[in-house]
MIPA-354277 format. One line per 4 residues: number of its first residue (from 1); their letters; for each residue x, y negated, z of N, C-alpha, C. Coordinates in Angstrom, 2 decimals, m for minus. Layout:
NUM> A> X Y Z X Y Z X Y Z | ...
END
This chain:
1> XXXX> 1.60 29.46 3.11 0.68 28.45 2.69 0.94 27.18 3.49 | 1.04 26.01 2.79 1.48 24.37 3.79 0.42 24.46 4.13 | m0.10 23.55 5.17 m0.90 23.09 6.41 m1.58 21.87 5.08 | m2.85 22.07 5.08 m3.61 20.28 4.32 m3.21 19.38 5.34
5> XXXX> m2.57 18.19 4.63 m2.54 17.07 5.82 m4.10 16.30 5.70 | m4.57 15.52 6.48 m5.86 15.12 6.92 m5.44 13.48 6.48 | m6.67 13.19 5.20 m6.73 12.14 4.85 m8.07 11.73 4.64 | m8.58 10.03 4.42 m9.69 9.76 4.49 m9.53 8.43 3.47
9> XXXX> m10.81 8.59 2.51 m10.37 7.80 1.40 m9.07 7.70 0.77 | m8.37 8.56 0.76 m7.08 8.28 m0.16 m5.90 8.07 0.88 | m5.88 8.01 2.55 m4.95 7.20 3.25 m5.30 8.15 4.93 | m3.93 8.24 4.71 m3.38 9.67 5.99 m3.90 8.91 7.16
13> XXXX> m3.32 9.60 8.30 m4.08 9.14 9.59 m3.09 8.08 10.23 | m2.11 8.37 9.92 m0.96 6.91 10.62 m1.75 5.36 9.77 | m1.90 5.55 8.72 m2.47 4.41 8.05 m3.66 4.00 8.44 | m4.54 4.87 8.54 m5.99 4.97 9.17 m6.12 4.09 10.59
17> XXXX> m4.71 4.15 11.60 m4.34 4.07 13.05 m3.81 2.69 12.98 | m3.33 2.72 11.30 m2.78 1.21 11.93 m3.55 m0.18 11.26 | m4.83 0.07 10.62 m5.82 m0.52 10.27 m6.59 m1.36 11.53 | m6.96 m2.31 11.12 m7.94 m3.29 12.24 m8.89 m2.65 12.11
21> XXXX> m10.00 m3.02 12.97 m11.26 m2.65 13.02 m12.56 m3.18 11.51 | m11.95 m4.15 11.25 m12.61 m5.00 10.06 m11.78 m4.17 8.67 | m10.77 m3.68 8.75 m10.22 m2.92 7.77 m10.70 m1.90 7.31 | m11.06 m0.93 8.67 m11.62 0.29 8.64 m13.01 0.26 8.33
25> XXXX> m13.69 m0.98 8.15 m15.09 m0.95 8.48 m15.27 m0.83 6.64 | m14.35 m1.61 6.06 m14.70 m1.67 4.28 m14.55 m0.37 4.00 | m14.01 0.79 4.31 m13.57 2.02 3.78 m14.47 3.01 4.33 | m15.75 2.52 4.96 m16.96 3.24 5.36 m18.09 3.40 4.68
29> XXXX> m18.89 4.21 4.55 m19.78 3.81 3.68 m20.88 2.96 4.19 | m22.24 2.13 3.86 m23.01 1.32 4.06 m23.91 1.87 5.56 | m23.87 3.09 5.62 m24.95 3.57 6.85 m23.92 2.86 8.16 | m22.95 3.44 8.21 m21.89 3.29 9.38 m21.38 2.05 9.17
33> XXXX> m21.17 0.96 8.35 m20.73 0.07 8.85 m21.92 m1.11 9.35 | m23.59 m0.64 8.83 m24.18 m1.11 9.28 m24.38 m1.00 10.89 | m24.25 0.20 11.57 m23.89 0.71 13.09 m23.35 m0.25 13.70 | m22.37 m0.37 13.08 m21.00 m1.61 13.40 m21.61 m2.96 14.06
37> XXXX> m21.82 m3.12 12.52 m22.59 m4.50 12.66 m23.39 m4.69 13.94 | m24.36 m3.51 14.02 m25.61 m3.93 14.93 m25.06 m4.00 16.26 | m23.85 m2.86 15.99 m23.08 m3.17 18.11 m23.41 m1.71 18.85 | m23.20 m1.44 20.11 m23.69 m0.34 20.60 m24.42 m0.14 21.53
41> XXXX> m25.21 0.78 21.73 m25.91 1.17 22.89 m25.21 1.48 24.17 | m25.97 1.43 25.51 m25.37 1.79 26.39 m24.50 3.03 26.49 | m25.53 3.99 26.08 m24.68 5.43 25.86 m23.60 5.26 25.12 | m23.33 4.91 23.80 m21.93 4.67 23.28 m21.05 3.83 23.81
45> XXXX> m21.35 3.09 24.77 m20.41 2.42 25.53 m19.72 3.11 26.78 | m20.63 3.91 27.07 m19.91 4.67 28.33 m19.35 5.95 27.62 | m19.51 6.35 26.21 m18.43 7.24 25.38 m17.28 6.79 25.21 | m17.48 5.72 24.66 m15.79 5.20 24.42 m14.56 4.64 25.69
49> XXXX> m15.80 4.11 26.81 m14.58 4.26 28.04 m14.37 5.82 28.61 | m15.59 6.91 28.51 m14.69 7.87 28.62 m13.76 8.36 28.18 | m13.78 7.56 26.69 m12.70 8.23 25.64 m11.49 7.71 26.24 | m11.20 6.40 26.41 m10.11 5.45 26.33 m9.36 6.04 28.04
53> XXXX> m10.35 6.39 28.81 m9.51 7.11 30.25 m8.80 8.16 29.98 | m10.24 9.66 29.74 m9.26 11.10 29.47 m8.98 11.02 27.91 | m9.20 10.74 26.79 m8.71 11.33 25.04 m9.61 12.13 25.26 | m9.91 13.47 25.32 m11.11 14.18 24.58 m12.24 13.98 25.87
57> XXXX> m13.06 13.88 24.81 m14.80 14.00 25.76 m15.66 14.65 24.71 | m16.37 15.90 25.16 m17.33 16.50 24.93 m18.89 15.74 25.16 | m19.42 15.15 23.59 m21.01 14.72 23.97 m21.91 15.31 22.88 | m22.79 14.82 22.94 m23.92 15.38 21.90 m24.70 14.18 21.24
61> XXXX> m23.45 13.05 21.62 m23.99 11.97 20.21 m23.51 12.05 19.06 | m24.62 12.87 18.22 m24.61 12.98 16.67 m24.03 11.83 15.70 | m24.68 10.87 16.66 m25.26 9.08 15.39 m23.70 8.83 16.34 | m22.47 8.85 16.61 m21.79 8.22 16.85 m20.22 8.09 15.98
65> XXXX> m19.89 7.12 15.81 m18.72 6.77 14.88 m17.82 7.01 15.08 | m16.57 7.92 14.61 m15.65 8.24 15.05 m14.83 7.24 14.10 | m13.93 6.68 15.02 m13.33 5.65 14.51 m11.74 5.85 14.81 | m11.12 5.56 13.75 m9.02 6.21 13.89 m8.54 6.06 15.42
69> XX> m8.84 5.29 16.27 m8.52 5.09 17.27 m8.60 6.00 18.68 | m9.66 6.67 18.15 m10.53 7.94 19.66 m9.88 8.62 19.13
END
């Protein structure tokens, strides 16, 4: 049996990776790119520099956006 490759809206993950942030935001639906818009909380700010030091971090923010880049 082949392996499913992992796509989102129609467009694999290299494509997904090489999208801007304003690119990725049209191919979201209205809840999450409103998120966007509004900016982040402290807690999601100290997620994404944990992200950007080690790559995986274990949290329990539900409401948070996983975006091609993490």
């Amino acid at each position: 049996m082949a392996k499913k490759e992992f796509s989102f809206r129609g467009r694999n993950l290299e494509e997904l990776q090489a999208l801007s942030l304003e690119e990725f935001m049209e191919l979201l639906p209205s809840r999450e790119r409103r998120s966007f818009d509004r900016g982040f909380d402290d807690t999601k700010k100290k997620i994404i520099e944990k992200i950007e030091k080690k790559g995986k971090v274990k949290t329990h923010k539900r409401d948070m956006i996983v975006t091609p880049n993490m």
